[in-house]
C-alpha positions in Angstrom: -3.3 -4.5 16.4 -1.8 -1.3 14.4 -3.7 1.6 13.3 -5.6 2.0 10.3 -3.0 2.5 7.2 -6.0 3.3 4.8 -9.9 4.7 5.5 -12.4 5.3 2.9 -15.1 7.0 4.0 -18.0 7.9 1.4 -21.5 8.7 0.6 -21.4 7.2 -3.2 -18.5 5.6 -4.9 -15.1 5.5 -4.1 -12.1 3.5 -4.5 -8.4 3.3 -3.1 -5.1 1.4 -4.2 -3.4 -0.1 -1.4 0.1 -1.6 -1.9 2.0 -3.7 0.3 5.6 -5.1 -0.4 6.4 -8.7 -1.2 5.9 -10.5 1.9 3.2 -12.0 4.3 0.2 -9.8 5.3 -2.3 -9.9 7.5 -5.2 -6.9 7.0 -8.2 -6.6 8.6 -11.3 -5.2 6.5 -13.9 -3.4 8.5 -17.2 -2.1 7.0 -20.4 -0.2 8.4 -23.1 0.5 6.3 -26.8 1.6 6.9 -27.9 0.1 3.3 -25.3 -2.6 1.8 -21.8 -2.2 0.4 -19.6 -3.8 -2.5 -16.3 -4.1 -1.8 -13.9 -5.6 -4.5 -10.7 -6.9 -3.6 -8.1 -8.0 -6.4 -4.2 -9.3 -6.2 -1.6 -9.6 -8.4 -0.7 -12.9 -6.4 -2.1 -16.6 -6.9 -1.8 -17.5 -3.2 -4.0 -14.4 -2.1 -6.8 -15.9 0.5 -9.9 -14.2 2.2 -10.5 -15.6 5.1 -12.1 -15.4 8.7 -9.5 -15.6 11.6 -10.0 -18.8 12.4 -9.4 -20.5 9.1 -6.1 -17.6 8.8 -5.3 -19.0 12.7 -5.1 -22.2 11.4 -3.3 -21.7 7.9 -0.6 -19.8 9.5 -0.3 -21.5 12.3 0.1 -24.6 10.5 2.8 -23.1 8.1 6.3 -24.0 9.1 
């Protein structure tokens, strides 16, 4: 695993823009939170999938 490329840390609201080049990507989302969170995550692509690592194990995997 690499290290962290982005980290938000906050006490209210905050956002970030994270670009990646054309390609496949794999990126892991962690979160802690006392309370509860909202995390919003848009792309500009029509194959974009959120996933848990086994269904992503599977899918690319199974992808010649």
């Amino acid at each position: 695993m690499g290290q962290p490329i982005l980290r938000l840390r906050t006490t209210a609201t905050k956002a970030a823009l994270l670009t990646v080049p054309p390609g496949r990507h794999v990126i892991k989302f962690t979160n802690t939170s006392p309370l509860a969170f909202n995390l919003q995550l848009l792309s500009d692509t029509n194959d974009f999938m959120l996933v848990d690592e086994d269904q992503l194990l599977n899918k690319i995997t199974s992808v010649p």
